[in-house]
ZAVEXTOR-409996 format. One record per residue (C-alpha): z, x, y. Coordinates in steps of 0.2 Angstrom, whole numbers, plus 5000, padded with zeros to 4 digits. Layout:
ZXY
...
END
This chain:
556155225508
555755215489
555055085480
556554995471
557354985488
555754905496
555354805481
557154735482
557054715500
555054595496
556454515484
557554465493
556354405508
555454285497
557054215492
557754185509
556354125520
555454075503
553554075495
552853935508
553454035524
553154205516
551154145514
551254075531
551954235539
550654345529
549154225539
549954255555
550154455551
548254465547
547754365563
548954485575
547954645565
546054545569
546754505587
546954705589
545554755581
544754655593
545554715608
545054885603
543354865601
543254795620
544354965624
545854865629
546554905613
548255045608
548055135590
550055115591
549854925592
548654925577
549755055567
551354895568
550054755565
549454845550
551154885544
551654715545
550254655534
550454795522
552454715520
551754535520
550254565507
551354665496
552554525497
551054385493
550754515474
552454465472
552254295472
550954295461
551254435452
549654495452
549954695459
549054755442
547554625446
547354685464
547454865458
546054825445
545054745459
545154885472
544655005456
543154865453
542654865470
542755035475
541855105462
540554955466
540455035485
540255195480
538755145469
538055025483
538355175497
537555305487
535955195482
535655175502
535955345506
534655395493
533555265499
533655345517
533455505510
531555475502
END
């Protein structure tokens, strides 16, 4: 699917179930994603269960930038934080290496 269909299809959600229940649905999306995260760490868990609940947050987050209209924001962020990581990960490594 390409973006213009997906963003009319994030669109068209917001505006039928609207912004309240959207934010809702994105809460319960993350908290079925922990709930199999957590079954796979005590081996109960199924990749293919994680692979849907992660999916279904992706839709429901990208849904949320929407709202806000703060996808440029959360692109600078990740760039922010990322590079912050790979600072932070690299200074520990060194650190190990000595």
């Amino acid at each position: 699917m390409d973006k213009e269909q997906e963003n009319k299809i994030y669109n068209d959600a917001i505006e039928f179930f609207g912004v309240t229940s959207q934010k809702i649905m994105v809460i319960e999306e993350m908290s079925e994603l922990t709930k199999e995260l957590c079954k796979e760490l005590r081996n109960r868990g199924d990749v293919e269960h994680i692979a849907e609940e992660l999916a279904d947050v992706e839709i429901t987050l990208a849904q949320i930038k929407k709202i806000y209209n703060i996808h440029h924001k959360v692109e600078e962020q990740k760039d922010y934080k990322l590079k912050r990581f790979l600072h932070n990960m690299t200074e520990l490594k060194r650190q190990t290496d000595q």
